[in-house]
N, C-alpha and C positions, 0 to 999 in steps of 0.2 A: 666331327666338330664342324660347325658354322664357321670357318674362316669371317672375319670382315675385317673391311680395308677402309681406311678414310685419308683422306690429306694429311694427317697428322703421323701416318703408319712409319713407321722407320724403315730401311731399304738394305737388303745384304745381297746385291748380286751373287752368282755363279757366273765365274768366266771360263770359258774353255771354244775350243774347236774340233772336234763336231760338239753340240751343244746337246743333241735332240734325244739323248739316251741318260741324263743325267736325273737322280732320281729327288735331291734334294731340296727342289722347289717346294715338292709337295710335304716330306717327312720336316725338312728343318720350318718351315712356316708352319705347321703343326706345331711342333715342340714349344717354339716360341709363345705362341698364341695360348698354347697350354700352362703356360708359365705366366701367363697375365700380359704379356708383350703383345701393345702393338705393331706388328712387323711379320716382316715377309720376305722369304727367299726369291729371286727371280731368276729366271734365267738369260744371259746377254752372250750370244755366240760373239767370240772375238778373237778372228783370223790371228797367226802366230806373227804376221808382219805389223799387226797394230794393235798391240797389248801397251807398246808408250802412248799411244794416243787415246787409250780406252784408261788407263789409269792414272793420265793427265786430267779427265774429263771427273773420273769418279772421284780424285785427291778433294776439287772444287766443288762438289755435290754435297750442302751440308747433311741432310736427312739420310744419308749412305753411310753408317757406320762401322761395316766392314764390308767383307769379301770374301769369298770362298773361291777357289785355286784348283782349277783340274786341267787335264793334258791341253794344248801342249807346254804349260805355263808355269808349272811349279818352279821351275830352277829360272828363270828369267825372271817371275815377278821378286824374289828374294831382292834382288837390287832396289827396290822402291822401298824396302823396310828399312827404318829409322833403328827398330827396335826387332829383335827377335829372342826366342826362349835358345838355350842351348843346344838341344838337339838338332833347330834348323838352320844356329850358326855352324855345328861341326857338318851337316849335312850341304847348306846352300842350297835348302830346299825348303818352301813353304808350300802349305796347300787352305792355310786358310789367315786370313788379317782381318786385325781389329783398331779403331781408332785409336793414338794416342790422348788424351788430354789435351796435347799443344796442336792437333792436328794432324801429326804425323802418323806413320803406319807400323802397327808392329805384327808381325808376323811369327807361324809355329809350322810344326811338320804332325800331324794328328792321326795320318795316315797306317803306318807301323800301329801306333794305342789302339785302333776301331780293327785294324786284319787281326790283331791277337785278341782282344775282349771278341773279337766273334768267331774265332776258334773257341776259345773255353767256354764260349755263350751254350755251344752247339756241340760240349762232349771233348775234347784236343786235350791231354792234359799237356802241358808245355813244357813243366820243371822236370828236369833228368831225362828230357827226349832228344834224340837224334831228327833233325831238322835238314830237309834238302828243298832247299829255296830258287829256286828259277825266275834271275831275273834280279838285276842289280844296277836298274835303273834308278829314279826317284823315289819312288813307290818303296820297290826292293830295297834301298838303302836304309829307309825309314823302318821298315819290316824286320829287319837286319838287327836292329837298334834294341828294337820292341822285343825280340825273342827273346836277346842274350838278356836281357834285362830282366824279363818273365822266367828265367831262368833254364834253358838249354843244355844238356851235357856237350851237343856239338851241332855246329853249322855249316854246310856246304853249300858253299854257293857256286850256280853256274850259270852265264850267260854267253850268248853266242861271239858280244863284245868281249874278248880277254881283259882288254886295255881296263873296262869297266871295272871287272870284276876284283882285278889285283888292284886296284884306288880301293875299291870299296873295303877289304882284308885290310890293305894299310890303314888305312882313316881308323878300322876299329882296332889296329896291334897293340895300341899304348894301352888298353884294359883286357883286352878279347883275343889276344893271340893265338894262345892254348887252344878257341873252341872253334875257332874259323879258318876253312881251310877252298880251297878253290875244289871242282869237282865238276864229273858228267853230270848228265841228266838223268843216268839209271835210280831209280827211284827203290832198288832194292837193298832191305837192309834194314830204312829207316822209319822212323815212327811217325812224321811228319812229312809231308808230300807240299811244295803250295808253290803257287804260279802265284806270279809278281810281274808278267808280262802281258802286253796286249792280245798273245796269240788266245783267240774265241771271241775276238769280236768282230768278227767277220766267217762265214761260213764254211768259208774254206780253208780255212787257217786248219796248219798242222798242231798236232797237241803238241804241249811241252814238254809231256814225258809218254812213251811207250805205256798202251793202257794193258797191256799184256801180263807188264810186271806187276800191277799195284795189288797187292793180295787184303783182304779184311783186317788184317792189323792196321793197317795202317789210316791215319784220318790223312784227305784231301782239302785244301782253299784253293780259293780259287780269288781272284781281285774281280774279276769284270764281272758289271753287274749291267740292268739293264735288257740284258739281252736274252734274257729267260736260264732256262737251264744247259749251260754249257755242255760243250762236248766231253771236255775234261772231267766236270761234275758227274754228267753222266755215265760214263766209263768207270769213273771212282765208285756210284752206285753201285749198277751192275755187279760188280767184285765186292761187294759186301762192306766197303769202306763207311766210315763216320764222313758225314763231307758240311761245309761251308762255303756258301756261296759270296760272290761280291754284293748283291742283293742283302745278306747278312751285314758284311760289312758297312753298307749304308745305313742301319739299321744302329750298329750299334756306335758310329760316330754321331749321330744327332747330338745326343745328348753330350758330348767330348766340346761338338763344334757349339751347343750354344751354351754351356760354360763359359769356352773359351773367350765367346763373343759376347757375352754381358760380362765382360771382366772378372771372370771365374778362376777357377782352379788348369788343372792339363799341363802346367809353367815344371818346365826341366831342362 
């Protein structure tokens, strides 16, 4: 597609730091533009000390309609939102905001909806699987949310933070007690494998889980995208695994984030 841009084009930053791996410039100003919109994704790195100064600047920008939310900013930009869906008020995590009417900002967690539709995109079936989740950060939390919803027999989750992990179990007790339980990182067993943390975006980063254990039952995700074919992914290959990469998951939020963002549907 012929991208074109004029004065008139409408504006959805991407804020994050580091910025230079983010893949949505390109896919959501697509989608948009395919959809009749003129508008366009950009990218604006913005250091974690000056995201009030960065969305002081965008509140005042009128042609900036929304925003898009990546590390290290999900849980800090939530306080700028006037408005949010429910899963990013029980979370306190957004990843992506759209203008209110009055001006003000409303905010979702979209994140958990794009890791699971790109597991099923790519083979995962969800409902009645045993699921071990590494990683119960923002990301993880929202993931968390999206399983048990898509239907799970059970959820383990394990981060190297405990403190994390046992919030994240409580937050879900009042619906999800029965299937969520704290857990290693041994990955055998289960039908579901998926990283929800940053380790593979750096090269030397250790995997999340022993690639020793993962046997062909089981399917692999993977969040980090970007960075080509992870070490995780590939190890899940190798062993005969069904796998999904974060690169997937950018893929299958496009269409979630500009829903969201022409005042669509994705509202829970």
């Amino acid at each position: 597609m012929n991208i074109q841009l004029t004065g008139a084009s409408r504006v959805f930053p991407i804020i994050g730091d580091p910025i230079r791996f983010v893949e949505s410039p390109v896919w959501l100003t697509r989608t948009l533009q395919s959809r009749g919109h003129n508008a366009a994704c950009v990218p604006l790195q913005v250091p974690e000390g000056d995201l009030d100064a960065a969305m002081t600047a965008l509140a005042v920008m009128p042609n900036v309609d929304g925003i898009l939310v990546t590390m290290p900013h999900k849980q800090a930009a939530f306080r700028y939102c006037t408005t949010t869906s429910d899963r990013a008020r029980l979370l306190a995590v957004i990843s992506v905001i759209r203008r209110n009417p009055d001006g003000t900002w409303h905010g979702d967690m979209l994140d958990g909806l794009a890791f699971v539709k790109a597991q099923q995109d790519h083979g995962a079936r969800i409902e009645g699987a045993r699921a071990l989740l590494i990683g119960a950060g923002g990301a993880g939390s929202a993931i968390a949310i999206a399983l048990l919803d898509a239907g799970v027999k059970e959820l383990v989750i394990h981060d190297t933070d405990l403190a994390r992990v046992s919030g994240l179990i409580e937050l879900l007790s009042d619906t999800d007690a029965d299937k969520t339980r704290a857990g290693s990182a041994d990955p055998t067993g289960f039908d579901l494998v998926l990283n929800a943390t940053p380790m593979g975006m750096a090269d030397d980063d250790p995997l999340p889980v022993d690639p020793t254990l993962l046997t062909s039952s089981m399917f692999v995700g993977d969040v980090i995208s970007g960075h080509g074919t992870t070490a995780l992914i590939a190890a899940a290959q190798g062993a005969g695994c069904g796998t999904a990469t974060g690169g997937h998951m950018v893929e299958a939020v496009q269409e979630l984030m500009a829903d969201f963002l022409l005042g669509g549907g994705t509202a829970k």
